[in-house]
C-alpha positions in Angstrom: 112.2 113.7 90.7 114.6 116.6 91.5 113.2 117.6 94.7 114.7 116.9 98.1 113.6 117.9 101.5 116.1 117.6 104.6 114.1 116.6 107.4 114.6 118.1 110.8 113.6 115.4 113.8 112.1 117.0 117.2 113.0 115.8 120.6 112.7 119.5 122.4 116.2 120.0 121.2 117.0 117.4 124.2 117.1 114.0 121.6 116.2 113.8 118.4 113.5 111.3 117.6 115.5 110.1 114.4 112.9 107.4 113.4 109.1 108.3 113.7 110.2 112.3 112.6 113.4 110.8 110.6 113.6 107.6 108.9 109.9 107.2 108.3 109.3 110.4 107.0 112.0 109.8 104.7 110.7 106.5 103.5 107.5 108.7 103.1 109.1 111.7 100.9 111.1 108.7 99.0 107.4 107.0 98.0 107.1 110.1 96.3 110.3 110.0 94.0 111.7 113.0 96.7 115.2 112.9 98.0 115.2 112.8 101.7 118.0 113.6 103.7 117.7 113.2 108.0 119.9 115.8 109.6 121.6 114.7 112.9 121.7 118.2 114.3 123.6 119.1 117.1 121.5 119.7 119.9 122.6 123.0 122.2 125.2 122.3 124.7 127.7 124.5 126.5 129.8 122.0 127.1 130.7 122.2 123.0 129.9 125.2 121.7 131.2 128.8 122.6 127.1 129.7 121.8 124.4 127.3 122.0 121.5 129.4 120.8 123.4 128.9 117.3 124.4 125.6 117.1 121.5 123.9 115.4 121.1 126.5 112.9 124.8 126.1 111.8 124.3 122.8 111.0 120.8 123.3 109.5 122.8 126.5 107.4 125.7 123.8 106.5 123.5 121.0 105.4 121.2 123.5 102.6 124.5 124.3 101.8 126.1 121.0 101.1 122.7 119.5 99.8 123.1 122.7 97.1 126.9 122.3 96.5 126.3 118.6 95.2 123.2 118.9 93.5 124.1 118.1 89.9 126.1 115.3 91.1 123.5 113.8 92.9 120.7 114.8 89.7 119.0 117.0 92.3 117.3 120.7 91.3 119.1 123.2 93.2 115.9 125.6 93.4 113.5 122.7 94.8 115.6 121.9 98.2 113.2 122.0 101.0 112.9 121.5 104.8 110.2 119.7 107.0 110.6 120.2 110.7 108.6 118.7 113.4 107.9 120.2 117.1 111.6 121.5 118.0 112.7 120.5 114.5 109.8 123.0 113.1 111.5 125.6 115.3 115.0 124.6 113.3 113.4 125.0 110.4 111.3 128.0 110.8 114.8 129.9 112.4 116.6 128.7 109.4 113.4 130.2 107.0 113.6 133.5 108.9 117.8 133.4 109.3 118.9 131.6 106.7 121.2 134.5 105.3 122.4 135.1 109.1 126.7 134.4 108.8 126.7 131.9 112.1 129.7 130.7 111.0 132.6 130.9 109.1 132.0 129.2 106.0 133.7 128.1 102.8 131.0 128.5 100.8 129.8 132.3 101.0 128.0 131.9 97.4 125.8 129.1 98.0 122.8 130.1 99.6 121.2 128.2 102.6 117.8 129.6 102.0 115.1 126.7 101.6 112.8 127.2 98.6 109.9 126.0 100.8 109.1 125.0 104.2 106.8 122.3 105.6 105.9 122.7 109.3 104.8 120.1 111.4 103.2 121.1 115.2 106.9 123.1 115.4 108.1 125.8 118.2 107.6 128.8 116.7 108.0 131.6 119.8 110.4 131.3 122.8 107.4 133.7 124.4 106.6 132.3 127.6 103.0 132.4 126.6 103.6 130.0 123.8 106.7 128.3 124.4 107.4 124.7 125.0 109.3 125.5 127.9 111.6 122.5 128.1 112.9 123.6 124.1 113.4 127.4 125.2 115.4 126.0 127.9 117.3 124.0 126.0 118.3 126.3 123.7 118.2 129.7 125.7 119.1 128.4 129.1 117.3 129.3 132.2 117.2 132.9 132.2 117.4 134.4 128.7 117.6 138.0 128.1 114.4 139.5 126.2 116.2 140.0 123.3 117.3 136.5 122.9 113.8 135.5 123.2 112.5 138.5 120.7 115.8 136.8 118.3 114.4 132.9 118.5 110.8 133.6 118.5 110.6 133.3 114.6 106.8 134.5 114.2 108.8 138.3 114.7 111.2 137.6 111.9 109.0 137.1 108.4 110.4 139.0 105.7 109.3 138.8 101.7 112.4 136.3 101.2 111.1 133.6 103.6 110.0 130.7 101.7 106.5 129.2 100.9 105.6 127.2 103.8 102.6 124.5 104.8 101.9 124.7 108.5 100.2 121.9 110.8 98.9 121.4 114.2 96.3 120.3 116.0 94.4 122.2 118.3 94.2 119.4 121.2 98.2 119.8 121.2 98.9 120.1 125.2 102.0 120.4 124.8 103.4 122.9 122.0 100.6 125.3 121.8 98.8 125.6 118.3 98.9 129.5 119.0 102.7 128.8 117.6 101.3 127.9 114.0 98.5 130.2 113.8 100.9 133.3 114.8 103.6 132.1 112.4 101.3 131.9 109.9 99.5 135.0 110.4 103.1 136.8 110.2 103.6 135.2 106.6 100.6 136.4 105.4 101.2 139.8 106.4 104.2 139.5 104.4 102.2 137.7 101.4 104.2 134.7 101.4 102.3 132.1 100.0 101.3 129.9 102.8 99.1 127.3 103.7 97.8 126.1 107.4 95.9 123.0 108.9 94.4 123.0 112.0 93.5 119.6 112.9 90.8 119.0 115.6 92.1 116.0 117.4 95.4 114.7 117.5 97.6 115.9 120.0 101.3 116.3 119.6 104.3 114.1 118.2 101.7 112.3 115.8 104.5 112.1 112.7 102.6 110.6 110.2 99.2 110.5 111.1 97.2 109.5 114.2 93.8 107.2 114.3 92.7 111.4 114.8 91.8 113.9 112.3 95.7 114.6 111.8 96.3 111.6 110.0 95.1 113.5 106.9 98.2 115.5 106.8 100.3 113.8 104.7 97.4 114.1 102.1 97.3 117.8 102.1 100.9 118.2 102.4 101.1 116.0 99.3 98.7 118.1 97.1 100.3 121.5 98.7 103.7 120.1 97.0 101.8 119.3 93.8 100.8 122.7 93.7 103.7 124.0 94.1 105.5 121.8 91.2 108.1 119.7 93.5 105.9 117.1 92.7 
């Protein structure tokens, strides 16, 4: 139908859990005449890269831009390209909402923006705060002993502006391990900003659900679909 949606997998940016937050969603977003596109980030290494802390988002940066660059060809609308992230993939996505514009690296393509037109969160990483964190991504992707302003620079709640894109939040409040207070602070920030947003708190359902639990969560997909309706990329 015009829209597509690149889909960020989570995995704590330790793996990436390319089929229950990959694959299936795409099958999903394809059952809805959506163009889905899995991104096999790189995950943050020092072995590789010069710095980590930026790795993922270059590649998220590079792959709005390539999805843009080839959108006629491939019959796509280049102002309804969106992302869905989930757990440390909602924290790619919500650092590329906030730092989309952010030159990571040098790129060929200076004139194609790699600003989503919308966002769909699902239980992401929002804050590298320890209060909030999920430790074992901040580690990943900060190392063990981050400075505070690389912690104030990845937790994304801080960096809202009026150009970050409509976004649909979930979560679940049972969630032990990424803590919903991630969502609800995120969401809180967008508001402030009046970005039109939308959150779902879900009683039960704890984390890593993808498409639905036997919980309350496995109404998500519902409201995510009607949010998109809303919005006209449906």
């Amino acid at each position: 139908n015009g829209t597509s949606i690149l889909i960020f997998p989570g995995g704590g940016y330790q793996h990436l859990s390319m089929e229950k937050e990959g694959s299936k969603i795409a099958e999903w977003l394809n059952s809805m005449q959506i163009t889905a596109f899995v991104v096999k980030y790189r995950l943050p290494s020092d072995l590789i890269m010069e710095d980590k802390t930026i790795g993922p988002l270059q590649d998220a940066q590079e792959a709005i831009k390539i999805v843009r660059k080839n959108a006629k060809q491939w019959k796509l609308d280049e102002n309804k390209i969106g992302v869905i992230g989930f757990s440390a993939g909602g924290h790619l996505a919500s650092t590329l909402a906030t730092k989309f514009d952010e030159k990571t690296y040098a790129s060929k393509d200076n004139t194609i923006s790699s600003r989503p037109d919308f966002t769909l969160l699902i239980y992401p990483v929002i804050s590298m705060k320890n209060e909030i964190t999920h430790s074992s991504s901040k580690t990943s992707l900060l190392g063990n002993n981050p400075t505070e302003l690389l912690v104030e620079k990845f937790s994304n709640e801080n960096h809202v502006t009026i150009q970050t894109p409509p976004t649909f939040i979930v979560h679940t409040s049972d969630d032990k391990s990424v803590s919903v207070m991630n969502s609800i602070n995120y969401y809180l920030a967008l508001k402030e900003k009046k970005i039109d947003a939308e959150l779902h708190l879900y009683e039960k359902g704890g984390h890593g659900f993808g498409l639905g639990s036997k919980e309350t969560s496995q109404f998500w997909v519902i409201d995510c679909t009607n949010w998109l309706k809303k919005h006209n990329f449906l």
